[in-house]
DOZA-816727 format. One record per atom (N, C-alpha, C): residue in three letters; atom name; z negated, y, x negated. Coordinates in steps of 0.2 Angstrom, whole numbers, plus 5000, padded with zeros to 4 digits. Layout:
<nodes>
NODE   resn   name      z      y      x
NODE    ALA     CA      Z      Y      X
...
</nodes>
This chain:
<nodes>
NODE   resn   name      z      y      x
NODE    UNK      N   4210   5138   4739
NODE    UNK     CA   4216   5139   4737
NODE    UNK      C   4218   5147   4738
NODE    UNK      N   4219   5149   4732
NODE    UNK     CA   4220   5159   4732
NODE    UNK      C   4228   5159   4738
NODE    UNK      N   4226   5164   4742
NODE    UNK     CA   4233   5166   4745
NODE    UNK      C   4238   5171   4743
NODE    UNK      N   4243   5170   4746
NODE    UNK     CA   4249   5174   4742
NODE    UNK      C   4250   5182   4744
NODE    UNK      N   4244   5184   4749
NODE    UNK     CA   4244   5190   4751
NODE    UNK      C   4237   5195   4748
NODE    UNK      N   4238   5199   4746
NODE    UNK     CA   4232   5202   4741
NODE    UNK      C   4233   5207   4743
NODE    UNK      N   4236   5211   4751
NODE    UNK     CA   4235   5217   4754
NODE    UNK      C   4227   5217   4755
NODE    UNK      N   4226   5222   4756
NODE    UNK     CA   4219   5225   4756
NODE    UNK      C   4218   5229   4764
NODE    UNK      N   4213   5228   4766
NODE    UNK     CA   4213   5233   4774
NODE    UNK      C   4208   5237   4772
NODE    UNK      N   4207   5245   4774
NODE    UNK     CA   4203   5250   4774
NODE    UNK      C   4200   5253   4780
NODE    UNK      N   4195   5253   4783
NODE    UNK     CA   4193   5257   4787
NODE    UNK      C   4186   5262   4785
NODE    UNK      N   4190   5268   4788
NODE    UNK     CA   4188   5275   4788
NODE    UNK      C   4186   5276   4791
NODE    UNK      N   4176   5279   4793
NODE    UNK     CA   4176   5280   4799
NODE    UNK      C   4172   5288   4798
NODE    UNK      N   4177   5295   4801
NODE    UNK     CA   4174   5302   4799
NODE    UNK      C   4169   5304   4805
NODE    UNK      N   4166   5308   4804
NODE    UNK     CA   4161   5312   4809
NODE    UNK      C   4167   5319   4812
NODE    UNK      N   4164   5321   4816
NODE    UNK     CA   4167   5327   4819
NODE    UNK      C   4170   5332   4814
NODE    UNK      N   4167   5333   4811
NODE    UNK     CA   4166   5337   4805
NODE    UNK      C   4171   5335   4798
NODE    UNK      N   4173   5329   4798
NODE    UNK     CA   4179   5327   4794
NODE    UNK      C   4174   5323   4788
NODE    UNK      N   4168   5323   4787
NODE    UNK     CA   4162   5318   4783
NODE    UNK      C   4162   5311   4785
NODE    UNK      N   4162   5310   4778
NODE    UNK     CA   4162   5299   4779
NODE    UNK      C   4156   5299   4783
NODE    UNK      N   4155   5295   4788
NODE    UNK     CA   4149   5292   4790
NODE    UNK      C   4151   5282   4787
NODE    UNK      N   4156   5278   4785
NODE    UNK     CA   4155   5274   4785
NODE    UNK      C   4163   5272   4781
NODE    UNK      N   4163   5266   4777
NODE    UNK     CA   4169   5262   4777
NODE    UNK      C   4170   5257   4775
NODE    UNK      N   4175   5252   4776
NODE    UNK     CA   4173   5246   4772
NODE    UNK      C   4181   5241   4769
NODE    UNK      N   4182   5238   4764
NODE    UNK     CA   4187   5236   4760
NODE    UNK      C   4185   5229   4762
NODE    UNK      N   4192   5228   4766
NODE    UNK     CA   4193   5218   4765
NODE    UNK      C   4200   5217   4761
NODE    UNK      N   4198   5209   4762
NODE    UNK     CA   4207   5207   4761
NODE    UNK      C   4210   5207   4767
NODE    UNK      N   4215   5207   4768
NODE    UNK     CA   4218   5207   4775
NODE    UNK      C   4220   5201   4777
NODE    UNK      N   4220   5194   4773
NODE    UNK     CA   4221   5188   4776
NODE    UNK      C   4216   5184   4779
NODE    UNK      N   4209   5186   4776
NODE    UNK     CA   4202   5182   4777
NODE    UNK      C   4198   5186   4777
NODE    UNK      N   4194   5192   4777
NODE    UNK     CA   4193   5197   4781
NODE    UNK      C   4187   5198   4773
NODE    UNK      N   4188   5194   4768
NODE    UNK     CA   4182   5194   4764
NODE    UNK      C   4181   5203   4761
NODE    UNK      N   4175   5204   4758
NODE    UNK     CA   4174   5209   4757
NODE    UNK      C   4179   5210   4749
NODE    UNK      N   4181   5216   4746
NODE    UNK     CA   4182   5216   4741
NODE    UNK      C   4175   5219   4738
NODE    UNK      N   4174   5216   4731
NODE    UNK     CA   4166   5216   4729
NODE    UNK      C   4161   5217   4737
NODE    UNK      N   4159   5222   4735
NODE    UNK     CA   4153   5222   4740
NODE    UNK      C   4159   5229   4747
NODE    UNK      N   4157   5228   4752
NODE    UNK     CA   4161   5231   4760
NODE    UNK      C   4162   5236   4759
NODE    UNK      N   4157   5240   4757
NODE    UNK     CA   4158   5247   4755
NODE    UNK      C   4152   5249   4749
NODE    UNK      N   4156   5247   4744
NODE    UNK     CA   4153   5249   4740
NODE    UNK      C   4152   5254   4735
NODE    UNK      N   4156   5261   4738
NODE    UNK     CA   4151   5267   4737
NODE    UNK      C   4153   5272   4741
NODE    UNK      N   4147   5267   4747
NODE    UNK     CA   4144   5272   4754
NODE    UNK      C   4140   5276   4751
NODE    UNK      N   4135   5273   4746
NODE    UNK     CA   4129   5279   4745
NODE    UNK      C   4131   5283   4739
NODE    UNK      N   4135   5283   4736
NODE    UNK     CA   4137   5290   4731
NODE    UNK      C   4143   5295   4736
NODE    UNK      N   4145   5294   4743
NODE    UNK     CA   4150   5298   4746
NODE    UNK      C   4149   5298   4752
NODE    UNK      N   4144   5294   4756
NODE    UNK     CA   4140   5295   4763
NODE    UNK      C   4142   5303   4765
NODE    UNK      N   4144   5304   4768
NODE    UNK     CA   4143   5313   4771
NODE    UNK      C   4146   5317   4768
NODE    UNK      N   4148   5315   4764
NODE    UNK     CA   4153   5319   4758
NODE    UNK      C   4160   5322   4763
NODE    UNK      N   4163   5327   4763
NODE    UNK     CA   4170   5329   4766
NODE    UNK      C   4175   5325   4764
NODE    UNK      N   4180   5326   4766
NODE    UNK     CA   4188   5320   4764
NODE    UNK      C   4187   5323   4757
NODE    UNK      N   4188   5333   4758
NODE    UNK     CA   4190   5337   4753
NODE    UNK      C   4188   5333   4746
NODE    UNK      N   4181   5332   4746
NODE    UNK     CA   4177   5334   4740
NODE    UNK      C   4176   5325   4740
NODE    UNK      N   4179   5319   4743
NODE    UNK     CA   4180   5313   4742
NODE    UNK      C   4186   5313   4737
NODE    UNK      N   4192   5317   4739
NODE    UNK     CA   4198   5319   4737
NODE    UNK      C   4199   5320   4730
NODE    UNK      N   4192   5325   4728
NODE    UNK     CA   4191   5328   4721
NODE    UNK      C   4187   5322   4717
NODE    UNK      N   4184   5317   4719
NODE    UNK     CA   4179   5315   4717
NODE    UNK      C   4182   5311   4713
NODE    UNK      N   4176   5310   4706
NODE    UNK     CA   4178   5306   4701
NODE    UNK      C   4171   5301   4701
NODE    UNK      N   4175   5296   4695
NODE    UNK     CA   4168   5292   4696
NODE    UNK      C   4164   5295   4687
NODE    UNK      N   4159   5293   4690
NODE    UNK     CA   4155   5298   4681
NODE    UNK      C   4159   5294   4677
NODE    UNK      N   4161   5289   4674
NODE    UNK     CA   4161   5285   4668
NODE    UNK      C   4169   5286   4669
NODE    UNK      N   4175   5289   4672
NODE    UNK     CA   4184   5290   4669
NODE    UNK      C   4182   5295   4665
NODE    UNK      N   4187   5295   4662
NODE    UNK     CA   4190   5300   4657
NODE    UNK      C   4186   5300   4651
NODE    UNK      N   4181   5303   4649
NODE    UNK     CA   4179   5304   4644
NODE    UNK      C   4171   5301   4643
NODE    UNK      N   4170   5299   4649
NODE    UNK     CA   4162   5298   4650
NODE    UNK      C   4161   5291   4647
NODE    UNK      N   4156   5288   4645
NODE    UNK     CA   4153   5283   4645
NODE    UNK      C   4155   5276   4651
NODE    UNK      N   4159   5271   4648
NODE    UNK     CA   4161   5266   4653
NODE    UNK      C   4154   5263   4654
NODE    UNK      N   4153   5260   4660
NODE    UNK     CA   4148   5253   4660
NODE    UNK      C   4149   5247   4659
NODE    UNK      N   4145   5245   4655
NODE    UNK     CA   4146   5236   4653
NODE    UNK      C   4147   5234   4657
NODE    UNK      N   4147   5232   4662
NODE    UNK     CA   4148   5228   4669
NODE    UNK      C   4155   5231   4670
NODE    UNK      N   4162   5226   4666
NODE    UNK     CA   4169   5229   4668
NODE    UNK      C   4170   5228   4675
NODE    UNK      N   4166   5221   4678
NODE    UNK     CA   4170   5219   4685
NODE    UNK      C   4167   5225   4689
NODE    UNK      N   4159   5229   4689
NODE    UNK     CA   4158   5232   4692
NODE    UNK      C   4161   5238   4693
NODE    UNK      N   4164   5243   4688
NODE    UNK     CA   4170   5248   4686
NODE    UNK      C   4177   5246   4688
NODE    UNK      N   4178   5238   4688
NODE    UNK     CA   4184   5237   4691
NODE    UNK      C   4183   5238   4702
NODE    UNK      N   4178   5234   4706
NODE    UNK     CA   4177   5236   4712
NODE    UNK      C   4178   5245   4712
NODE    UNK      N   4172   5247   4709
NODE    UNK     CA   4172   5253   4710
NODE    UNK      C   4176   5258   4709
NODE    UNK      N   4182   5257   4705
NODE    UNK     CA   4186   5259   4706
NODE    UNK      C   4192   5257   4710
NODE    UNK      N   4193   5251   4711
NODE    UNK     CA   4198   5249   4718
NODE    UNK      C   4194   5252   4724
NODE    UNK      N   4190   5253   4725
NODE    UNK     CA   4187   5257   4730
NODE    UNK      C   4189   5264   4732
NODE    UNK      N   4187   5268   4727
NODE    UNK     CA   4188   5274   4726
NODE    UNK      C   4195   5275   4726
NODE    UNK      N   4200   5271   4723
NODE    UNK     CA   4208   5272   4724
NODE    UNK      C   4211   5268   4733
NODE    UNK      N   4207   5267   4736
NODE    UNK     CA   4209   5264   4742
NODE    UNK      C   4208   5268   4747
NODE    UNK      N   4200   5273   4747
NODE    UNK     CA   4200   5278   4750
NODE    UNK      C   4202   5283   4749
NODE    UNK      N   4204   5286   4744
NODE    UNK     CA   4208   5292   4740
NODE    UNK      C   4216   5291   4745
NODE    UNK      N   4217   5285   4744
NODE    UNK     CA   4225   5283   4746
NODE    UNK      C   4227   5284   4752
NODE    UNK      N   4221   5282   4757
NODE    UNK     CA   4218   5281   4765
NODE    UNK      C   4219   5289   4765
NODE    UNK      N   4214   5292   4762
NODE    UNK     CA   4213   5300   4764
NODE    UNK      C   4219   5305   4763
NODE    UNK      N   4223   5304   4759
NODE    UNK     CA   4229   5307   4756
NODE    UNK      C   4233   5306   4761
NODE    UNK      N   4235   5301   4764
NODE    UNK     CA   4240   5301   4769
NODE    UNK      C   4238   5303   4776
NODE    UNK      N   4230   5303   4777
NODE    UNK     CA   4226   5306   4782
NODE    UNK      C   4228   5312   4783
NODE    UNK      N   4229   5317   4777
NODE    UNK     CA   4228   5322   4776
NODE    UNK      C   4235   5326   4776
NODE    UNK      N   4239   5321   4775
NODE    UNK     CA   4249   5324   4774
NODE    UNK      C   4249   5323   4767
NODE    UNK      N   4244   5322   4763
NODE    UNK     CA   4245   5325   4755
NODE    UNK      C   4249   5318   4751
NODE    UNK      N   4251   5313   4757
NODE    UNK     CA   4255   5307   4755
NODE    UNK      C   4257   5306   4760
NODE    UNK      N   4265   5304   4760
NODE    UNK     CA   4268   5299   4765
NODE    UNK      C   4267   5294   4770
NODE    UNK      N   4263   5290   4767
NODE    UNK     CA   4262   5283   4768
NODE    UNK      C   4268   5279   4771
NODE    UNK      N   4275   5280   4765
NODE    UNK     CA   4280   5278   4767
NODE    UNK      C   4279   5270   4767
NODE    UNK      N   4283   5265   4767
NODE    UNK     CA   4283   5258   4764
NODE    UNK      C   4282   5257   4760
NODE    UNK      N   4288   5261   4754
NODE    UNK     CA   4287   5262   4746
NODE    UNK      C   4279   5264   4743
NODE    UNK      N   4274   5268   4748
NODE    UNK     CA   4269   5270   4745
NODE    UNK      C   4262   5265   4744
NODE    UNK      N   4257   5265   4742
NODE    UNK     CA   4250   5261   4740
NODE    UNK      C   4248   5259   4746
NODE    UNK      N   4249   5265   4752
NODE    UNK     CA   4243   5265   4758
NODE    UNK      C   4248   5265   4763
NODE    UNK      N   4248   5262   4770
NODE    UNK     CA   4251   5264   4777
NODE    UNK      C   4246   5265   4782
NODE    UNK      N   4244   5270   4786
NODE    UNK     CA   4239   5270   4790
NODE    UNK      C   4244   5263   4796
NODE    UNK      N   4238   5262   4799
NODE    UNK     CA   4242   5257   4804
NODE    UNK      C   4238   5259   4811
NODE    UNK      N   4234   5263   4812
NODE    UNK     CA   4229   5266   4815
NODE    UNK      C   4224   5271   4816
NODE    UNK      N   4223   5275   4821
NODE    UNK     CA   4219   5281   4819
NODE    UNK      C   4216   5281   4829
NODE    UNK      N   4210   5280   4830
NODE    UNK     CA   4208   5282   4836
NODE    UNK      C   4201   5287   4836
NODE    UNK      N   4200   5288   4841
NODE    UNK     CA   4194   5295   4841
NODE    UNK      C   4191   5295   4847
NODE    UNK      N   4185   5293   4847
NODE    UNK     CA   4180   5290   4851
NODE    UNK      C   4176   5295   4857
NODE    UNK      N   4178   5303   4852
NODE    UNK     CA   4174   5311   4857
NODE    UNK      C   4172   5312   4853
NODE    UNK      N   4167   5307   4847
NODE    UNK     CA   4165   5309   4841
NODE    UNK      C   4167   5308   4835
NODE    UNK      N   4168   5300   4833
NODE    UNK     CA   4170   5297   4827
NODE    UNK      C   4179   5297   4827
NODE    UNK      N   4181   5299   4823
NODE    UNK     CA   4188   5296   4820
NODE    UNK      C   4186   5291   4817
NODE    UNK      N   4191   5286   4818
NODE    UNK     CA   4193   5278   4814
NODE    UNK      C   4201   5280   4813
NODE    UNK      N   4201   5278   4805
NODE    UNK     CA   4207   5278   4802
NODE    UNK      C   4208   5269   4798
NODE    UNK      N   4212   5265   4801
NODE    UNK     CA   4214   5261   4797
NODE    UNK      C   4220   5258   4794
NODE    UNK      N   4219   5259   4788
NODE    UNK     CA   4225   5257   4784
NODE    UNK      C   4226   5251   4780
NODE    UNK      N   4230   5249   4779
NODE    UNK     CA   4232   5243   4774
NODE    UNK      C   4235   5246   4767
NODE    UNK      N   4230   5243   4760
NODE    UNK     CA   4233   5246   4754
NODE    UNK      C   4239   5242   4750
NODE    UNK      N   4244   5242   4748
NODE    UNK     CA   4248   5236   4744
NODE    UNK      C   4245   5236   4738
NODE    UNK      N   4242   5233   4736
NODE    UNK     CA   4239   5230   4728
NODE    UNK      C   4243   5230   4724
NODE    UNK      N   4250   5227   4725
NODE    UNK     CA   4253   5227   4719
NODE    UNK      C   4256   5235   4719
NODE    UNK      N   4258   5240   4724
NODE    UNK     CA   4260   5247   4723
NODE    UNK      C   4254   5250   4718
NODE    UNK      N   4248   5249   4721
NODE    UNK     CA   4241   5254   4718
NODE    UNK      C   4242   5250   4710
NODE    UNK      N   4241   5246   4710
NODE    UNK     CA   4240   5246   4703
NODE    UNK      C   4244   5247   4699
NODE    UNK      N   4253   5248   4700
NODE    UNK     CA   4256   5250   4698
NODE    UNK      C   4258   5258   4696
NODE    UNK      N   4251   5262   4697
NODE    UNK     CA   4250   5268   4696
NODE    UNK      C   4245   5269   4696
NODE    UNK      N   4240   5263   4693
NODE    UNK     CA   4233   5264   4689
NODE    UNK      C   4235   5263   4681
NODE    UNK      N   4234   5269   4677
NODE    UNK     CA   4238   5271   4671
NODE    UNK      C   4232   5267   4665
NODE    UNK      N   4234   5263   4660
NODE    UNK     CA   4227   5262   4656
NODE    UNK      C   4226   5265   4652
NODE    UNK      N   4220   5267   4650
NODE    UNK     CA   4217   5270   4645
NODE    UNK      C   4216   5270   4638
NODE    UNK      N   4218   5273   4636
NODE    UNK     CA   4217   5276   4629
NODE    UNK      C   4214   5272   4622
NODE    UNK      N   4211   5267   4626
NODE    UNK     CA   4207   5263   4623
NODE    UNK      C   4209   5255   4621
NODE    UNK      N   4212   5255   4626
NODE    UNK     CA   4215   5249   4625
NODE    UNK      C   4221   5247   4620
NODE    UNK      N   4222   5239   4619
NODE    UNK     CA   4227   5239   4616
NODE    UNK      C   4223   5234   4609
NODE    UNK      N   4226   5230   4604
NODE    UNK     CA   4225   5229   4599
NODE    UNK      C   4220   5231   4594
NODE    UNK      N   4215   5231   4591
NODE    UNK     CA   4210   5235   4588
NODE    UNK      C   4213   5235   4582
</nodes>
């Protein structure tokens, strides 16, 4: 039976350096993964917040979509979850109530920062805009 809560949990985990070493997307009721845990550690592993921040995925805007919608759909709840996590990390968002993301946690180990946050699902996709393509043919 689907539950009534579709908040999402984020953990961040940076090197000294402010570089991803690791992160992982659940549901926050049942701990399940969304699509696969971290599903794009290998395209931003070591990557800076900065240039995680910039990052696009090859296939928005003008580029070629991939057949595999559900796969384009994780992969971009992902990338708008850590975007959302890193924005507020950074000051470049609030993380009021009203906002997508609220950190709920930030510890620091001597090495690693952990940053964890919860995403509102219905906030985020309410400022995922669709595309140009859509609509009646």
């Amino acid at each position: 039976m689907p539950c009534g809560d579709i908040t999402e949990n984020i953990e961040i985990t940076l090197d000294k350096d402010d570089r991803l070493k690791t992160y992982s997307l659940n549901k926050k009721t049942c701990g399940g993964a969304v699509g696969a845990e971290s599903f794009l550690l290998d395209k931003l592993e070591n990557e800076s917040v900065t240039r995680i921040l910039e990052f696009d995925l090859p296939y928005t805007g003008h580029h070629q979509r991939p057949e595999d919608h559900a796969e384009e759909f994780v992969a971009l709840k992902h990338l708008n979850a850590l975007k959302s996590a890193l924005q507020v990390y950074t000051g470049a968002a609030s993380g009021a109530v009203s906002e997508p993301c609220t950190i709920v946690g930030v510890g620091y180990d001597g090495e690693d920062l952990v940053i964890s946050a919860q995403i509102d699902v219905d906030l985020m996709t309410s400022r995922i805009k669709a595309c140009a393509h859509c609509g009646p043919g």
